[in-house]
C-alpha positions in Angstrom: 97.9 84.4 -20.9 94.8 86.4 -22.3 91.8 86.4 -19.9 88.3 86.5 -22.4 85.4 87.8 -20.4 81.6 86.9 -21.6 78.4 87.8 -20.1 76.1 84.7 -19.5 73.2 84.4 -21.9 70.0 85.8 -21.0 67.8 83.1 -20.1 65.4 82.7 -23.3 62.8 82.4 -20.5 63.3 85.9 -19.7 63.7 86.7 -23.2 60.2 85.6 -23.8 58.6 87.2 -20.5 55.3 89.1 -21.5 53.5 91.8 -19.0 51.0 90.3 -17.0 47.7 92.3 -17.8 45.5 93.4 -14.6 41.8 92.5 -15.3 39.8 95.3 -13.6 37.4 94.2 -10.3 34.0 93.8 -10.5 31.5 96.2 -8.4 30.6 93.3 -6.4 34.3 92.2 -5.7 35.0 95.6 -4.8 32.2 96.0 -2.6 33.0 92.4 -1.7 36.5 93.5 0.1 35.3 96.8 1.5 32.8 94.6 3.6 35.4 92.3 4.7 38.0 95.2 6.0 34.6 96.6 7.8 33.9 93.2 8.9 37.4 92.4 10.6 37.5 95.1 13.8 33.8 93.5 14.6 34.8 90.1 14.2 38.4 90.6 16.6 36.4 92.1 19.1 33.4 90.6 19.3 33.0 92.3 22.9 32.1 95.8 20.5 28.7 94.7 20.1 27.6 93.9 23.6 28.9 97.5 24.5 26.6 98.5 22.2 23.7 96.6 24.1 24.2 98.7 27.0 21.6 101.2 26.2 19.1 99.0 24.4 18.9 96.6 27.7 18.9 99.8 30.0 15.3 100.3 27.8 14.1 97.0 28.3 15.1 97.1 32.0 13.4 100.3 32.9 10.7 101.0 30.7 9.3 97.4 30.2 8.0 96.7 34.0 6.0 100.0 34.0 4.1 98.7 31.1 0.8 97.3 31.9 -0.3 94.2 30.5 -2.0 94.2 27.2 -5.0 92.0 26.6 -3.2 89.6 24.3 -0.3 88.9 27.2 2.8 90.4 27.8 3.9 93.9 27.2 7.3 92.4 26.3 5.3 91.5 23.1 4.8 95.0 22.2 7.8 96.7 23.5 10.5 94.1 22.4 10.0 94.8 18.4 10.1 98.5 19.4 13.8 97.8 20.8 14.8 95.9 17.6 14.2 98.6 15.8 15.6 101.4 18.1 18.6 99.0 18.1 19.0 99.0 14.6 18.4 102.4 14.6 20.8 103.6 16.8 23.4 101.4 15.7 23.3 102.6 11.9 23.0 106.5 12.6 26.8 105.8 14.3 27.9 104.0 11.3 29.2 107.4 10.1 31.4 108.0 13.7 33.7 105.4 12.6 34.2 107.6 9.1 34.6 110.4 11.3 37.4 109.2 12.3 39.2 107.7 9.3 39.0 111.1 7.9 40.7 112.9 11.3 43.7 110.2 10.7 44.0 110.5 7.1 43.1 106.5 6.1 39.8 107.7 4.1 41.8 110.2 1.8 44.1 106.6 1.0 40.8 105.0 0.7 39.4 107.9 -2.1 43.1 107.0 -3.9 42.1 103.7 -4.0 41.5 101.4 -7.0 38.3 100.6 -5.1 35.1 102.2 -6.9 34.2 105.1 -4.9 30.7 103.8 -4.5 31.6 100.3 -3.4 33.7 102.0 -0.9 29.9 103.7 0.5 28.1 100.2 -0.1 30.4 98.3 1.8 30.5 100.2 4.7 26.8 100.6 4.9 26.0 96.7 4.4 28.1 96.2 7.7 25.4 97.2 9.7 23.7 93.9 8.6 26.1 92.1 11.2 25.2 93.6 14.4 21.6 94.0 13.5 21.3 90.2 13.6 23.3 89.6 16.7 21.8 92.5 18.7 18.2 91.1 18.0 19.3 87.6 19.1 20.7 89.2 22.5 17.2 91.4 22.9 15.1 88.2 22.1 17.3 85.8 24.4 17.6 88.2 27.4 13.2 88.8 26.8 11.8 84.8 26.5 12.5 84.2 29.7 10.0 87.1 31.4 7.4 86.4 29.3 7.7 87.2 25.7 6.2 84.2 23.2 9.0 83.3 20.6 7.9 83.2 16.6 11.3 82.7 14.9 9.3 82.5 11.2 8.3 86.2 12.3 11.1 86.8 14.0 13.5 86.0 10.8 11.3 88.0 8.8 11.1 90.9 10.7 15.2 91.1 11.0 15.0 90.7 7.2 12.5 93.8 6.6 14.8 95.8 9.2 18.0 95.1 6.8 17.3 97.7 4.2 16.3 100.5 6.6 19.8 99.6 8.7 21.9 100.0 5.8 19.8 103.1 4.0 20.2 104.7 7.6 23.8 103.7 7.9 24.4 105.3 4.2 23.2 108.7 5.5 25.3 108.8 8.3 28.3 107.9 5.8 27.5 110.5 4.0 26.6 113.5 6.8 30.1 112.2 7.9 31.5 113.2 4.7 30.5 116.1 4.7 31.1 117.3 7.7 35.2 116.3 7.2 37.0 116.9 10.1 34.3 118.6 12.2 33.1 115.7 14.0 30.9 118.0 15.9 28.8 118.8 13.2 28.1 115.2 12.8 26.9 114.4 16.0 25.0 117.5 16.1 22.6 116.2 13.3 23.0 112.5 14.2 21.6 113.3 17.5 18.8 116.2 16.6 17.3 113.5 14.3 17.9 110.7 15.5 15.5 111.1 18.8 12.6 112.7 16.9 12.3 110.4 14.5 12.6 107.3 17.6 10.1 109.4 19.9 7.6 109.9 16.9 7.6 106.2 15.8 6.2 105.3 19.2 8.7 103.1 20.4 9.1 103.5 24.1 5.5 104.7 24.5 2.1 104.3 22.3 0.9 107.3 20.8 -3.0 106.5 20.8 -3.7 109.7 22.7 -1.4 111.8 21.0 -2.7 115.2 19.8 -3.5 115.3 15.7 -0.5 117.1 14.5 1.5 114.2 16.3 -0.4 111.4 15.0 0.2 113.6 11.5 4.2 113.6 11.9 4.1 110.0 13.0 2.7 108.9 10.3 4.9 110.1 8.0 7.6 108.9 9.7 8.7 105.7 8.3 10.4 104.1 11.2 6.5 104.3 12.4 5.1 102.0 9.8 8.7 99.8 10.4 7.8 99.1 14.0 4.3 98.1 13.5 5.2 95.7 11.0 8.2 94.3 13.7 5.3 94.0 16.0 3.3 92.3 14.3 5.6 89.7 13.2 7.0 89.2 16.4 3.6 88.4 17.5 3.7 85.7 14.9 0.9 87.2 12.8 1.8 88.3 9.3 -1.2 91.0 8.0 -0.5 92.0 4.5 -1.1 95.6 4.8 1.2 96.2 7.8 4.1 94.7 6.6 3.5 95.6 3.3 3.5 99.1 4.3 7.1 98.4 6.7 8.8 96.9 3.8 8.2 99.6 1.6 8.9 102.1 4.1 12.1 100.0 4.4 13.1 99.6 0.9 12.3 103.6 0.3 14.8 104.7 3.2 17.8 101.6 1.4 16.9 103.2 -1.6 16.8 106.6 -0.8 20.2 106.4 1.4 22.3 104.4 -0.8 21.3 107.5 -3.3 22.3 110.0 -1.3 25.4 108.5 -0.3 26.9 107.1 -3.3 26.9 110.6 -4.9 27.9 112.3 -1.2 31.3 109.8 -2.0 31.4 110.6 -5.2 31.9 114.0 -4.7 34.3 113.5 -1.7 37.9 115.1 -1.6 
């Protein structure tokens, strides 16, 4: 009795299998997926973005009652755009905090390994500050119509559409100062913070600046959040004068432009 041992045919399937070629991403796919990851801890905890109201609504709170009525109603009219844009603000210049900490626990030195372009990885994170811009005006606006302020939503719409490229220009540079800085957080908040409330101070935000001395009036001008708030104002009045929101969208557009610069090549050069 003679035993015959055969090995089964390979399937002529397999014999035929071909390598499946990867087709490489597009920049907007890439940048695409980095918004969605940025996306996901704000859309699980919703809650993050009323924390961040704290300080804004402290403002309105405080500051708003010792304002005295203007001749065309309510101060709430004037100082209500002004908090929009400290919102956005605020919110963007932290953008680089959450870097901060990728870097400390390693997860942004996986990111640079990536297949994802370095510079969709920048543009990603700093379109998330669109998010939060629009839900923080709709808290600000809600918790103000009922004292007194008149609601335009056209100018309203439009004035949280100027705000959109300053918020993620803004958010950009704080991307990028977090980058550089690594792992010394400290140096990041050191900057964020000297900056941050010179340029909020100088754009007249919590207090008008009519009387201020020349060389004031000088730095707020070229200030660009400046020209930004006054174009807020006076679209959240419901009035829509060409040359003050022209000048507020192009200060707008300059610091998108300018930001998204100055980070892309800030990530470039990251290690």
């Amino acid at each position: 009795m003679s035993i015959s041992l055969t090995t089964p045919a390979a399937p002529a399937a397999a014999a035929r299998r071909t390598p499946v070629v990867a087709r490489p991403v597009g920049l907007l796919a890439d940048i695409g997926n980095v918004l969605v990851r940025e996306l996901q801890p704000v859309l699980r905890q919703p809650a993050s973005v009323l924390f961040a109201m704290v300080q804004p609504l402290v403002f309105l709170g405080l500051f708003a009652p010792l304002l005295p009525d203007t001749g065309d109603g309510s101060a709430l009219q004037w100082f209500v755009p002004g908090i929009v844009a400290m919102t956005a603000l605020m919110s963007a210049s932290f953008t680089g905090a959450n870097l901060s900490e990728e870097i400390v626990s390693g997860s942004f030195e996986r990111l640079l390994v990536s297949p994802v372009r370095r510079s969709s990885l920048m543009i990603g994170k700093a379109l998330r500050e669109m998010v939060p811009l629009v839900l923080q005006t709709v808290i600000i606006v809600a918790v103000a119509t009922p004292f007194g302020f008149d609601l335009h939503v056209g100018g309203i719409l439009v004035g949280m559409a100027l705000l959109v490229p300053f918020s993620v220009g803004l958010g950009a540079l704080s991307l990028a100062l977090a980058v550089a800085a690594k792992e010394q957080a400290w140096v990041f908040w050191t900057v964020q913070q000297t900056v941050i409330f010179p340029l909020l101070l100088l754009a007249g935000v919590l207090l008008p600046l009519d009387g201020a001395p020349g060389w004031l009036r000088t730095a707020s001008d070229i200030n660009p959040l400046t020209h930004i708030v006054e174009a807020e104002r006076a679209l959240f009045a419901g009035s829509f004068p060409a040359d003050t929101v022209l000048a507020g969208v192009v200060a707008s557009l300059a610091v998108g432009a300018f930001g998204l610069w100055v980070g892309v090549r800030r990530m470039n050069r990251a290690s």
